[in-house]
Each structure stands twice: as C-alpha cells, then as structure tokens.
N, C-alpha and C positions, 0 to 999 in steps of 0.2 A: 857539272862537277866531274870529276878525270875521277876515273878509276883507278883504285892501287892493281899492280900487276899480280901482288898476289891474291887480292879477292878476285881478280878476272880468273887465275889457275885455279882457285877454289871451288867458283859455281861453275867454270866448265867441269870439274872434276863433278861437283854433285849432279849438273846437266846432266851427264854422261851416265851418271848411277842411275837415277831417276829415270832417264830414257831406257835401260836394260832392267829394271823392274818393270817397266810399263811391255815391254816385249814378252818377258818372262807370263806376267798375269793374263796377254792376249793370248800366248802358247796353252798355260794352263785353262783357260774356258776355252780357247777353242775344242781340246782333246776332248774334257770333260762332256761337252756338248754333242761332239759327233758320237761319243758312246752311248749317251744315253738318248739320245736318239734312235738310234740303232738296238736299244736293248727295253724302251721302256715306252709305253706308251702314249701318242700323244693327243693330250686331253689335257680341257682346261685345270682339271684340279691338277693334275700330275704336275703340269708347267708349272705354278706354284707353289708346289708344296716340296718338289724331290730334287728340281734341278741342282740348285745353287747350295741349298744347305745340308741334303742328305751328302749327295755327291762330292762337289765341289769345296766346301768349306773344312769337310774333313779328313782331305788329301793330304797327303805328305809332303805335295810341292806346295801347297796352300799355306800351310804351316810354313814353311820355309818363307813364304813371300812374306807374310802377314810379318813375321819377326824381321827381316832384311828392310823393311818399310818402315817399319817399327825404328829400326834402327838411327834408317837414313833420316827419318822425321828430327829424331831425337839431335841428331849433330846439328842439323838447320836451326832449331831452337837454342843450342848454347854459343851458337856466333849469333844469334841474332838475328839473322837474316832470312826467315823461311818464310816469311811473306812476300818479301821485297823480290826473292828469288823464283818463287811460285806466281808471283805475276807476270817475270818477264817469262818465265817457262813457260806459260802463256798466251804472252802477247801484249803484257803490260796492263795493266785500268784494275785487276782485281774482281773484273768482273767475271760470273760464271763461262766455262766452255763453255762452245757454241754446239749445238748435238744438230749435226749437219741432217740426221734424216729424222730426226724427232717428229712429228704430226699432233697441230691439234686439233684435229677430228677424233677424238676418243673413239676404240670399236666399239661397236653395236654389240656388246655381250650376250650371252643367253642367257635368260637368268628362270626359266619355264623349265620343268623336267616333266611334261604329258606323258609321256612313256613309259616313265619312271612309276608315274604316280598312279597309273592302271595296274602294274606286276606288283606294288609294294602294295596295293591296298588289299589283294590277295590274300597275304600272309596273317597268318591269323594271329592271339596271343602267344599262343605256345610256341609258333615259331618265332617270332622274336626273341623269347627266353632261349630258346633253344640256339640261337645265333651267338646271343652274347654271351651264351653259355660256351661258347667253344672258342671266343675271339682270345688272339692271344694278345701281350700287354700292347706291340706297336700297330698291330690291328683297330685294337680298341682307340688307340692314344687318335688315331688320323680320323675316324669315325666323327669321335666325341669333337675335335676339332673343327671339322667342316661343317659349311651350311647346308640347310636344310634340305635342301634340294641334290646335294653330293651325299650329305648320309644316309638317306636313302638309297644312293648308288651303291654308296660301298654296302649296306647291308645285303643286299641283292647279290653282289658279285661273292661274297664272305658266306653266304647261305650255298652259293654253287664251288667256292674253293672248298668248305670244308662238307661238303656233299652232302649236304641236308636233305634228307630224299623228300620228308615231308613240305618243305618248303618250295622244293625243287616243283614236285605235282602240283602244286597248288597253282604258283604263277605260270607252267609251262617252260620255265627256263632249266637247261643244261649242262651236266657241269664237265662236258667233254671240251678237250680243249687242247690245240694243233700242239703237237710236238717239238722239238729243235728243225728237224728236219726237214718243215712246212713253212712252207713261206707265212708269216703272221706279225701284224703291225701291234701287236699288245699278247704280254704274257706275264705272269704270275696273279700273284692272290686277287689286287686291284681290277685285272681284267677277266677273272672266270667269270663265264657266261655268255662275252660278251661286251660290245661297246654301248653302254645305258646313255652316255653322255650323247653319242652320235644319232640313237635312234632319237634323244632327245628334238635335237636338231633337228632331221630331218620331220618329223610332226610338226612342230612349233611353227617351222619354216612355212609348211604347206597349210597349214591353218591363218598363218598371215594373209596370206592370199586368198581365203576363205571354201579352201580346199579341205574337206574333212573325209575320212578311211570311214568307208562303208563295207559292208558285206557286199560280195561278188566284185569286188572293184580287183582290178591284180597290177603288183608292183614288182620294179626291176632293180635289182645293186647291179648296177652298171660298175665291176671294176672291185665286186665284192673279197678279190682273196678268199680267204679261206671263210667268210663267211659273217665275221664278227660283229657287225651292225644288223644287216639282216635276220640272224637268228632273234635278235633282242626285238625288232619288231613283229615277228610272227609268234612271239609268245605273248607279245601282248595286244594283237591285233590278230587272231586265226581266222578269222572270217575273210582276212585276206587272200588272194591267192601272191604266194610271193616266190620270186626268180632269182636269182643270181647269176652273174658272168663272169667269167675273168679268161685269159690268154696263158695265165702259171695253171700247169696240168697238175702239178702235186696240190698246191691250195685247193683247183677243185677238184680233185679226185678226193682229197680228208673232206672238203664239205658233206660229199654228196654220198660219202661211208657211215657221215656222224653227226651228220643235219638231217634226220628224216620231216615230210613235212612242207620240205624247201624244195625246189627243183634248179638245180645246178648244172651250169651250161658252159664248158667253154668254149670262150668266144675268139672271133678273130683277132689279130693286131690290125688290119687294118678293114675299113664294113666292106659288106654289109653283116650287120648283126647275124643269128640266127634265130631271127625270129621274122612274123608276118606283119607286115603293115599294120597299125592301130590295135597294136597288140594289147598293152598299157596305158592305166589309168595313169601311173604317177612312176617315173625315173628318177632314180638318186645315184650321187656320182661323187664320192666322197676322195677329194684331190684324185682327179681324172685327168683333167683340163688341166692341171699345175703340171702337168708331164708331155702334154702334145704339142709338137711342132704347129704352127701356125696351118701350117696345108691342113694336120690332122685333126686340127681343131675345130674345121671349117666342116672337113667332109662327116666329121661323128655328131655335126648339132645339126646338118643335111639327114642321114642317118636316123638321129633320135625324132625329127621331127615326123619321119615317114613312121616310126614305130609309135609314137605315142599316140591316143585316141583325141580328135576335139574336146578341149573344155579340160583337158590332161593337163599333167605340170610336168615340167622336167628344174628336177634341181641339181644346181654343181657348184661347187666349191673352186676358187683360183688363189692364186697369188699375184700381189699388187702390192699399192704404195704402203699397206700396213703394214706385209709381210717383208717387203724392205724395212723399216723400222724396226721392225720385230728380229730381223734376222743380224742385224747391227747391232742391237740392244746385248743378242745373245754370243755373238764373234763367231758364228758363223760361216760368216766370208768378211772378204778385205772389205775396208770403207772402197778401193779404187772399185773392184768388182762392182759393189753397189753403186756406186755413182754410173757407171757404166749403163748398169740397170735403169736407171731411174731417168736418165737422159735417152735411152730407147725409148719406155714409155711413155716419154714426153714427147718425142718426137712421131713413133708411129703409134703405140699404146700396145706394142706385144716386145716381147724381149726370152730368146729361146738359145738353148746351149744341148748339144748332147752329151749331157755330161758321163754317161753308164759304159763311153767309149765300145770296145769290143766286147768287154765281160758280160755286161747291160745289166737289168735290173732284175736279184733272182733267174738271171741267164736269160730275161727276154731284152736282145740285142737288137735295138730299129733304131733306125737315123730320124723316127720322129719319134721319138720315144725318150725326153731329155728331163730337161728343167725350164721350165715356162712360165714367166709374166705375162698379165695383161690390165686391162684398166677397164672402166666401166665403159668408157667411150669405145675404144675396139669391140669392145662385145653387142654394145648396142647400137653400131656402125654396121656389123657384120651380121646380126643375127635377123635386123629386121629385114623386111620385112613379116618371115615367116614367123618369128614368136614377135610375142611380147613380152616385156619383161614386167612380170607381176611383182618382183620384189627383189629389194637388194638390200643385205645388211653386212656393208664394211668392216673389216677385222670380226666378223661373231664368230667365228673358227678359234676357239684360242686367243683370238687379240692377235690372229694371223691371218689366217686368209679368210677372203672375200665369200658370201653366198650370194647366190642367184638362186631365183624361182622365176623362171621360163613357162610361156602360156602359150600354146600353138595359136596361131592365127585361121 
C-alpha cells in the first residue's frame, strides 16, 4: 500500500525527534555515570541503590527528557500511528530490541558477608541502640531497606561515620578516613571504615577453594590505595599478619600514618615486588589485572607466583564479557567501542587501550597501565602451567567483573 507523502514527512519528522531524544538520554547517563563513578563507590549495593534513581532520575535534564518523551509519545497516540511507527523505528515485527551484548549466563553474585558477620557480632546491644540512635532519617531509610547481609554493612560503616568509639573498640574498626586529597576509590558515610563488601569477597572467594585465615598465616592488597579493603580485614582477622602495596605515594603515605597495625609498602609499577620469595600465604588484587597491559599481566602473575607460599591463593579480579554487558547496560562507552571489545576477545581473549594517556591515573603515567579485557580462556592459556585455577566466579564483582582464585602449582 503507497504511502501518503505527508505521513512519509510526518514519521520522518517524529524519526528525527525520537532519534534526538534517544542521543540526549545517552548523553544524559553517560555524564551521570562517569560522575558517579568518580565520586561514589563501587559496590554491589551502591550500583543499585544510588545510580539511576538518587542521581540520574532527579536531574534537570532528566526532567526535561522524561516530559519531551512524554510529549512526543502523546502526538503518536492521537494520529494513531505509534505502534505502527515504533515498529518500523525498529525494524518492523514489533518485536522487542535486540540487546546486542545482553548474556544469559547470570553473574555469580555474592550473596555471603564472613567478614562482615565476624565485626557485627562484636557489637554488643548498647551499641546497636547507640547507632540507630544517631542514624539520621536517609541513613536509616537505606539500612531498613537493604538485605541482610548489606545492613549489617551499613551498620558498621554508620558506627565508624558517626564515631562511635565504643563500637569502634569493640570490632577493631576505624573511623579515619583519606581526605580529597588522597587518592581513595570510596568516600562518605556508606564507606567509613572501609570496604566490608570487598573484604566480603575476598574471604568467601578464598574459602570456596577451601582456603581458610588462620593465625600466623600473612596476606597482601596487592594494589591496595589507600588501604580500604585491607583495613576491614585486619579488624576482623588480627591474627593475621597483613601488607599492603601500591605505586600512588600519597595513598600510601595516609595508609601508613592512619592504618597502624598494617605494614604499607610502596611498590613498583613494574616487578619485582618488594618482597622475598614465598612471602604470602594469600594475595588479593582487587581490579589490578583490569588495568595491565598484556606484557604486564604476564610478568605480575610470573611475580606473584615467586611471592606466594605453596598451597597459597592469589586472587584477582578482571573485566570480561559481563563487564562488556554491564558496561553497555550503563552507557559507559559506545555500543561500536564494545563490539570492538568483544571481537578482540573472541579472537585473542585480551583487549587493552591506555586509556590515562599522558596525565595517567592519579598521575601514575605507564604505557602498561590502561584499561584491560580478558576471558577465562587467556588466563587459563597463560597462567598454566604455574597455577591452577581453583575457582572462578563470572560477573560476582558487581554483576561486573570476573574473580579468579589462583593456586600455585
């Protein structure tokens, strides 16, 4: 059936609208996205509790889109035509877009807080009154909200923002906490003390593998900043001996002013560490490997394996095909950029950019020092035969990146 000339001038008119709405709300999440990145920390609860709705929904250009949409919806509905129109916008059938990097492998979530559940059972009754005695109304509101295993977290973190000394002594946790000025991947009320969610993690992780923290055993943050996972577990594991490293002088120069307890080391950018052969029972590397060049990826799991003890674990965290997903999901980068991604992968299974240019990251400037994919296959191509890989759980970072628990051979 022929088209009238002016329905043809009409839906390319609303194409046209329609297509510069859809630009506008990619501009808008992407902004949104790279700020709070940048400003907020990342952990599972945060990803869905703060992005899209504290942030994002109640922006100004939010507002604007939502009514502009509103709008254009509304005209489509009294010609008549906003189905008819929205299929060919489409591609015709009616059926749903195609979500080019969607997966249905579901991540491997965490849904365990051991670490959590050692510091919380510390606190006695009067500290608990004494927390929610001080919580104010949107403190309380995220609390009372979250599961069980996150309320617990926030209590923790809410006992060391609002400096409850007696609660403080009891679990060992701190309510010192890096500056502006310090390099630091988490800040405000959610993260005093500390990352609970990360030291989560890394126990759960090393207990899959049937690795358990004993007394005399000594652990390393491979890559720890200013300290924020680390501290969480030596408060609630002292019988550990435990290490830190990084290559930013300010991060560890605040650790190792305001972590007593801990022994804070900085390390090089490129190995040998500084430490001695078979130093460590257990390595944790919390997005390490999501920043190295392919060479540096090679020579630091060479490296970690001369450092850790037989019968050791080393764990690390990547980016892979979830974090492709994930990173699409959020408009983070272009669909073209990912697909770029994602056809590396498949071809060699590592995909590397320096993206920190000259400025670099926090001012460390290395040409292996970017943004890095890899897949299960590259790592278990490359690592054997010296490890084994004792365990792998797909997207449990977030619903983002990859873990490994590596077993020396």
């Amino acid at each position: 059936m022929a088209t009238h000339p002016a329905e043809r001038e009409e839906a390319g008119a609303l194409r046209a609208e329609l297509d510069a709405l859809r630009r506008r709300h990619d501009e808008e999440m992407a902004r949104a996205n790279q700020a709070l990145s940048a400003a907020q920390e990342k952990s599972y609860w945060l990803d869905r509790f703060r992005v899209d709705l504290n942030a994002l929904m109640r922006s100004r250009g939010a507002r604007e889109l939502r009514t502009a949409a509103r709008g254009a919806q509304a005209g489509l509905r009294a010609k008549g035509r906003r189905r008819a129109l929205s299929d060919r916008l489409r591609g015709g059938g009616g059926e749903p877009r195609h979500e080019p990097f969607a997966r249905r492998l579901s991540p491997d979530l965490l849904h365990a807080s051991p670490a959590t559940d050692v510091l919380y059972a510390r606190l006695s009754a009067e500290d608990l009154v004494a927390i929610d005695q001080r919580l104010e109304t949107p403190e309380r509101g995220l609390r009372d909200a979250a599961g069980a295993g996150e309320r617990k977290r926030l209590t923790l973190a809410f006992a060391a923002h609002h400096h409850l000394e007696p609660a403080l002594e009891r679990t060992g946790l701190s309510a010192e906490m890096p500056g502006d000025e310090v390099p630091s991947m988490a800040r405000g009320p959610i993260a005093a003390g500390g990352s609970y969610y990360y030291a989560d993690l890394v126990v759960d992780a090393l207990r899959s593998t049937g690795f358990e923290l004993e007394p005399g055993q000594t652990g390393l943050d491979f890559g720890c900043s200013s300290g924020r996972v680390v501290r969480v577990l030596a408060a609630a594991h002292p019988e550990i001996e435990w290490h830190g490293c990084d290559p930013l002088p300010d991060a560890i120069a605040w650790a190792q002013a305001h972590l007593p307890g801990i022994s804070f080391n900085r390390g090089p950018e490129l190995p040998p560490p500084p430490y001695a052969d078979e130093t460590f029972d257990l390595v944790f590397a919390i997005s390490i490997w999501s920043h190295f060049s392919e060479k540096a990826a090679l020579s630091w799991l060479d490296a970690m394996r001369r450092a850790v003890r037989p019968r050791g674990r080393l764990l690390l965290t990547t980016q892979g095909e979830h974090t492709v997903a994930h990173t699409h999901r959020v408009g983070q980068r272009s669909p073209e950029q990912l697909a770029g991604i994602r056809e590396a992968l498949r071809e060699s299974g590592f995909w590397y950019a320096p993206e920190y240019g000259e400025v670099g990251d926090h001012g460390l400037a290395n040409p292996d020092w970017g943004i890095a994919f890899l897949t299960p296959e590259w790592l278990l191509a490359k690592a054997t035969p010296d490890w084994r890989v004792a365990a792998f759980h797909p997207g449990r970072v977030e619903g983002n990146q990859d873990l490994y628990v590596l077993e020396p051979r």
